[in-house]
C-alpha positions in Angstrom: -1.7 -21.9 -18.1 1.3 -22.4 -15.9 3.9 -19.2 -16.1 7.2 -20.0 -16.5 8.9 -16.9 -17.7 9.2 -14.0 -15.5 10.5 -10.3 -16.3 11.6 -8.3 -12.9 12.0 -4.6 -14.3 14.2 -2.5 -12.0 17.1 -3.9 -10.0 17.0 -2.2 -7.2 16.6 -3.8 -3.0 13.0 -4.9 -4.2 13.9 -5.6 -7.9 16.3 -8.2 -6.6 14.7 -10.1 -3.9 11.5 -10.5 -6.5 13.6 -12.2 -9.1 15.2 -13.8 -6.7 12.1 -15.5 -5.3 11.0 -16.0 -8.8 14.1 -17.9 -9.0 13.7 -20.2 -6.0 9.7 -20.7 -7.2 11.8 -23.2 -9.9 10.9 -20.0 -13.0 13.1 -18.6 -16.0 14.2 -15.0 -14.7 15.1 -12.2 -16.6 16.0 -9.1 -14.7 16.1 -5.3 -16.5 18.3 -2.8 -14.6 18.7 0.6 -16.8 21.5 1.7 -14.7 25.1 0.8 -15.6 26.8 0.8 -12.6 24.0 -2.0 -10.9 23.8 -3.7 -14.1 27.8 -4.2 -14.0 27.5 -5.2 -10.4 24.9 -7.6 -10.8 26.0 -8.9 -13.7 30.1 -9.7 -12.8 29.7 -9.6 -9.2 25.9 -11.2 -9.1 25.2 -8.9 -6.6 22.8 -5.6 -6.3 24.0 -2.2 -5.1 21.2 -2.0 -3.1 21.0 -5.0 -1.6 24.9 -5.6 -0.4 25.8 -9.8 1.1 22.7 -11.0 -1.1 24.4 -13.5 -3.9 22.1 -13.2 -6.8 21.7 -17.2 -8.4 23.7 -18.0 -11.5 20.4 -18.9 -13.4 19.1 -15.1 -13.4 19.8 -13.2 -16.5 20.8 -9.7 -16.6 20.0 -7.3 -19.1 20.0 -3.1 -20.0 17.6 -4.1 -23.1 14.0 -3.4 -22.1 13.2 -5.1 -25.3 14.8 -9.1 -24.5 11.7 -9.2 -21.4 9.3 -8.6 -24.9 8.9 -12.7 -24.8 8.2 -13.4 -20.7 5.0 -14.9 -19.9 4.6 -12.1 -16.7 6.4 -9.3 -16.0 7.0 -7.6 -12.6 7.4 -3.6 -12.7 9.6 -2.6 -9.9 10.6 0.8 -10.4 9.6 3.9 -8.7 5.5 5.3 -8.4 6.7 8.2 -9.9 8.7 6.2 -12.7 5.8 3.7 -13.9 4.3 5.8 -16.6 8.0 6.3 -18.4 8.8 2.6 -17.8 5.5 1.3 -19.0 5.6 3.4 -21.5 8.6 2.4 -23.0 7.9 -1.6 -22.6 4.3 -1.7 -24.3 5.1 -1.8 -27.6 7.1 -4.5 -27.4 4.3 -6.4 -24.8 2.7 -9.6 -26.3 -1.2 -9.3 -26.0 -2.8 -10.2 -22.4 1.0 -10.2 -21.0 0.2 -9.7 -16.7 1.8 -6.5 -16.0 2.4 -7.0 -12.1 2.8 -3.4 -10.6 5.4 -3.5 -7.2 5.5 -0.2 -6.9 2.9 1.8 -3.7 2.1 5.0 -4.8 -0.1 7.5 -6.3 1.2 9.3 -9.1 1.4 12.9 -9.0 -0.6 15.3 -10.7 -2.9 11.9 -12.3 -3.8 10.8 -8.7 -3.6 7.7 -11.0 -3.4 4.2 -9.2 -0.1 1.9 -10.4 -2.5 -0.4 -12.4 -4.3 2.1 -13.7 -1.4 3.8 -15.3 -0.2 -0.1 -16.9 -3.8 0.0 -18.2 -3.6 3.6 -19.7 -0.5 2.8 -21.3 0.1 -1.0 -22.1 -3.9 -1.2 -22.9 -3.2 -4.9 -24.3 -2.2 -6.3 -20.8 -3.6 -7.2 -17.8 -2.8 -5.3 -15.2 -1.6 -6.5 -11.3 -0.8 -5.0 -8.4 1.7 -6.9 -6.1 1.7 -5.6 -2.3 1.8 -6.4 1.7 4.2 -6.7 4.9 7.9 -7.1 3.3 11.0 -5.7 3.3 13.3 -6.4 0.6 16.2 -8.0 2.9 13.6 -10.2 4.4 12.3 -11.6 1.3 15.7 -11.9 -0.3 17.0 -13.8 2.4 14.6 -16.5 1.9 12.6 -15.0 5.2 9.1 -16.1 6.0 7.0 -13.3 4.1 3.0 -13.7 2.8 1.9 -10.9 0.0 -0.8 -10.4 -2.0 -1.5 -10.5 -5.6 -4.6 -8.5 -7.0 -5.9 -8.9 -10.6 -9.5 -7.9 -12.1 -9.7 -11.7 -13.3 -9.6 -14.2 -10.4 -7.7 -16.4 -12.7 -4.8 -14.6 -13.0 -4.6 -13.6 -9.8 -4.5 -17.0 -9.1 -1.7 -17.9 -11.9 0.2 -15.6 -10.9 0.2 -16.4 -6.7 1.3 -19.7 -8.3 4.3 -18.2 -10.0 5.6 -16.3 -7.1 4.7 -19.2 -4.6 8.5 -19.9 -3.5 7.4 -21.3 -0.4 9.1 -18.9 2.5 7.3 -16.5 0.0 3.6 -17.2 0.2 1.4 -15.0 -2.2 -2.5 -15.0 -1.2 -4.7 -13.7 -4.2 -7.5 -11.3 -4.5 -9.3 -9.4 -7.1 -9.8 -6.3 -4.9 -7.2 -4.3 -7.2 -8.1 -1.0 -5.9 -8.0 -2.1 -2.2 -4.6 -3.8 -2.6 -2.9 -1.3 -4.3 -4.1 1.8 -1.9 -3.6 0.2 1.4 0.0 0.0 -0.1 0.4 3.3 -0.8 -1.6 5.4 2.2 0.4 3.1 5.1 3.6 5.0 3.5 2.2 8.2 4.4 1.3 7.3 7.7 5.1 5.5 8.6 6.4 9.3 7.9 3.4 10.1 10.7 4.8 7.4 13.0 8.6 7.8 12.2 8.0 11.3 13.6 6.5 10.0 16.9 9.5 8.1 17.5 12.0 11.0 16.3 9.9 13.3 19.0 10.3 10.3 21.5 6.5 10.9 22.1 6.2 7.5 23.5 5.0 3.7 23.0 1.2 5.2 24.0 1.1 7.8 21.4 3.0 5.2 18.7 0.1 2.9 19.1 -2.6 5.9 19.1 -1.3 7.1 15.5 -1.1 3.5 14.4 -4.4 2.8 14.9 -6.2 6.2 14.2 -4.5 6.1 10.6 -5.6 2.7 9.9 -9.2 4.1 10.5 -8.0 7.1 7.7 -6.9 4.0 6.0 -10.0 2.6 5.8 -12.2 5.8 5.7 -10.1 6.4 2.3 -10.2 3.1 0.7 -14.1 2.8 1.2 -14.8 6.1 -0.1 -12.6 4.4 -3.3 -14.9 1.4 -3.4 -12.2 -0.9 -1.5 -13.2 -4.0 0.6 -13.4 -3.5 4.3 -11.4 -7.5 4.3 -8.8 -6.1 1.8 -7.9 -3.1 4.1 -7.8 -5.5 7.3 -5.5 -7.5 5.5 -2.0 -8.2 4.7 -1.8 -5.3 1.9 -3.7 -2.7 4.5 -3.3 -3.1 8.2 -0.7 -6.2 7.7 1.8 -3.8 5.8 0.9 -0.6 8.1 2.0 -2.7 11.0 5.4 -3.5 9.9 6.2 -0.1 8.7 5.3 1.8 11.2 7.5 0.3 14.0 11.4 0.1 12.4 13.7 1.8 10.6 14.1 -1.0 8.2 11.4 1.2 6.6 12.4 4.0 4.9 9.3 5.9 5.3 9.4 5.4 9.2 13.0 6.2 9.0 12.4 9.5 7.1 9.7 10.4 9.9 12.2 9.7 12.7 14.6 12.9 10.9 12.1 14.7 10.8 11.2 14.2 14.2 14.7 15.1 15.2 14.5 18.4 13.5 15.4 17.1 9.9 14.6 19.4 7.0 12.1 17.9 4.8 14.1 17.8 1.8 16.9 15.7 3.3 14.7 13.6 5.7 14.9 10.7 3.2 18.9 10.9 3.3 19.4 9.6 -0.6 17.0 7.0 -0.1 13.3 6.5 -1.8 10.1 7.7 0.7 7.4 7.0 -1.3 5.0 8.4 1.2 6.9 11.6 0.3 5.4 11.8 -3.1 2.6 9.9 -2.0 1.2 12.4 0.5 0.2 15.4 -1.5 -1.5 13.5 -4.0 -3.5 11.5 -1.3 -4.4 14.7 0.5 -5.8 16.4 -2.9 -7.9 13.2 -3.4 -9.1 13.0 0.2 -10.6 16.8 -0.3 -12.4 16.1 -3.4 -14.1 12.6 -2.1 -14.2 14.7 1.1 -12.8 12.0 3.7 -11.5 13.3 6.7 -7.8 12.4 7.1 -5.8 14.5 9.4 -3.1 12.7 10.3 -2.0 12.4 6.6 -2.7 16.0 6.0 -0.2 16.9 8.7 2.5 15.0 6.8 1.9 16.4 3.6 1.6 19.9 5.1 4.7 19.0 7.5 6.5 17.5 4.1 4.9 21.1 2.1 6.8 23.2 4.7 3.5 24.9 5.8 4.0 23.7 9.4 6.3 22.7 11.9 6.4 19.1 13.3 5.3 20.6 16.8 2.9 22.9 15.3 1.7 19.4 13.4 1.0 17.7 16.8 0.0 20.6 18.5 -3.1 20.8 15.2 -3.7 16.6 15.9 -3.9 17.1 19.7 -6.4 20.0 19.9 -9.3 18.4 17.4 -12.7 18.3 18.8 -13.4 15.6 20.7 -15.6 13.2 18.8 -16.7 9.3 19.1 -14.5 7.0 18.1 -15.2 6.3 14.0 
C-alpha cells in the first residue's frame, strides 16, 4: 500500500526539513508544532524558528491539534528522547490500528533505558513502530542537500513502504529491519561528538581527533553487539556514517557542546540553549554498559565529565593512562 498522508510531530530544525522532504516526495503533509510562537511563525510567515531563510511550501498544513494527524497513513515523531513518552502518549488514542509510528528522535530515555521504538510500542501498542536515523543535519536536508538515511521497522515491508514515502530524491532513505541497531548507533555517536567536541575545545590535535573517532566506534560496536545489533548496521550510515559527520563540525550540537566544554565551559551551560542529546543520553548509556558489562571508557568519561565528578583534564589524563592492551 502506497502512503500518501504523512504526520511530522514537532516543528522544530528537524520537524521541518522532514515535512519538508515529505513534501518534495509529491505526499499530503500535516505538521504538529505545540508551541505557539513556532506555530504562528510557520503558519503566517511559513517559516520555522529554528530553521531561519528555509521557506516552508504552501501545500504543508499547520496545526496545534495533536488530534487532526489522527487520519495520516504514517506519522513521523520528531520531538525530543526525553519528550517521546508524553508525546506518544498523548497521540495513541487517537492512532488508527497498524498506523507506522516513525521515531526521529536518538536517545535513550532516562531512568527506562528504553529505546525510542520501544517506548511507541509501550504506549501506542496498536502501531508499528520505526526508527528513522543516519548522517543529516537539518539545514542540509531542508535545503534539498544530498543526504541518504535509514529506515528500520520489524516488518521488512514497511520498512520498505515507508523508504518509499520519504524517497524525495536528494533524500535517499535505505531500509533495514535491524531496529535495535539503527536506533542505537543513533543515539551512542551523540555521546561520543561531546567526546570529540572536547578534543577540539582542548586543541588536542587532528591525531588525537581521529584516535577518539575511531576508538568510540569500536565502544559503538562493542555496545550494539552486546544489544543483539548487526555488525553491517553499526558500519553503516545510522552507526559509523552518522558518527563521522558529527564528530568533525559544529553544525552538530553535540560536537559543539564538547568544544565549551573543552574551553572550560560548565556543564550545565555547554549546550548554550540548544538540545545535546548525548547529554541526556550519556548517563543512561553508561548504567546500561555496567549491567551488560561492556567496556566503554570514552563514554563514561563524558557522562562522568557531564556528572561533574571529573574534570576535562582529569578525563584525558583517566583515557591516556589505561593499560596498554591489543587493539579490540
Amino acid at each position: 500500500m502506497a502512503i500518501q498522508r504523512i504526520a511530522v510531530l514537532g516543528g522544530g530544525a528537524w520537524g521541518t526539513a522532514l515535512a519538508l522532504t515529505c513534501a518534495r516526495a509529491g505526499r499530503d503533509v500535516m505538521l504538529w508544532e505545540h508551541e505557539a510562537d513556532n506555530a504562528a511563525s510557520l503558519t503566517q510567515k511559513r517559516e520555522s524558528r529554528f530553521l531561519p531563510g528555509v521557506r516552508l511550501s504552501e501545500t504543508i498544513k499547520i496545526t496545534r491539534e495533536l488530534g487532526e494527524t489522527a487520519g495520516s497513513e504514517a506519522i513521523l515523531v520528531v520531538v525530543p528522547a526525553q519528550a517521546m513518552r508524553s508525546v506518544i502518549t498523548s497521540v495513541a488514542p487517537s492512532l488508527s490500528k497498524n498506523t507506522p509510528l516513525i521515531a526521529c528522535a536518538k536517545g535513550i530515555e532516562r531512568g527506562t533505558h528504553k529505546f525510542m521504538t520501544e517506548i511507541i510500542a509501550e504506549c501506542a501498542p496498536r502501531s508499528l513502530p520505526a526508527i528513522l536515523s543516519g548522517p543529516s543535519f537539518a539545514a542540509d536536508v531542508a535545503r534539498g542537500l544530498p543526504t541518504a538515511v535509514t529506515i528500520a521497522a520489524s516488518d521488512g515491508k514497511i520498512a520498505l513502504e515507508l523508504a518509499h514515502a520519504l524517497n524525495a530524491g536528494t533524500f535517499r532513505p535505505y531500509h533495514s529491519t535491524d531496529v535495535r541497531g539503527v536506533e542505537l548507533g543513533g543515539a551512542t555517536k551523540n555521546v561520543l561528538a561531546i567526546a570529540a567536541g572536547i578534543v577540539t575545545g582542548k586543541s588536542l590535535g587532528a591525531s588525537a581527533l581521529a584516535a577518539l573517532t575511531t576508538r568510540g566506534f569500536t565502544e559503538l560496536v562493542r555496545f550494539g553487539k552486546a544489544c543483539g545489533a548487526k555488525t553491517e548496521t553499526m558500519m553503516g550510515l545510522s552507526g559509523l556514517g552518522d558518527l563521522i559527520l558529527t564528530c568533525g563540525t559544529p553544525q552538530s550540537r553535540n560536537f559543539s557542546c564538547g568544544v565549551a566544554l573543552g574551553k572550560g565551559e560548565k556543564a550545565d551551560t555547554a549546550a548554550h540553549g540548544k538540545l545535546a542529546e548525548g547529554i541526556f543520553t550519556a548517563p543512561a548509556l553508561m548504567e546500561m554498559a555496567r549491567a551488560k558489562n561492556v567496556d566503554m571508557p570514552i563514554s563514561g568519561a563524558v557522562a562522568a565529565v557531564l556528572a561533574g565528578k571529573m574534570n576535562v583534564d582529569e578525563a584525558i589524563e583517566s583515557l591516556l593512562t589505561r593499560p596498554l592492551k591489543s587493539e579490540s
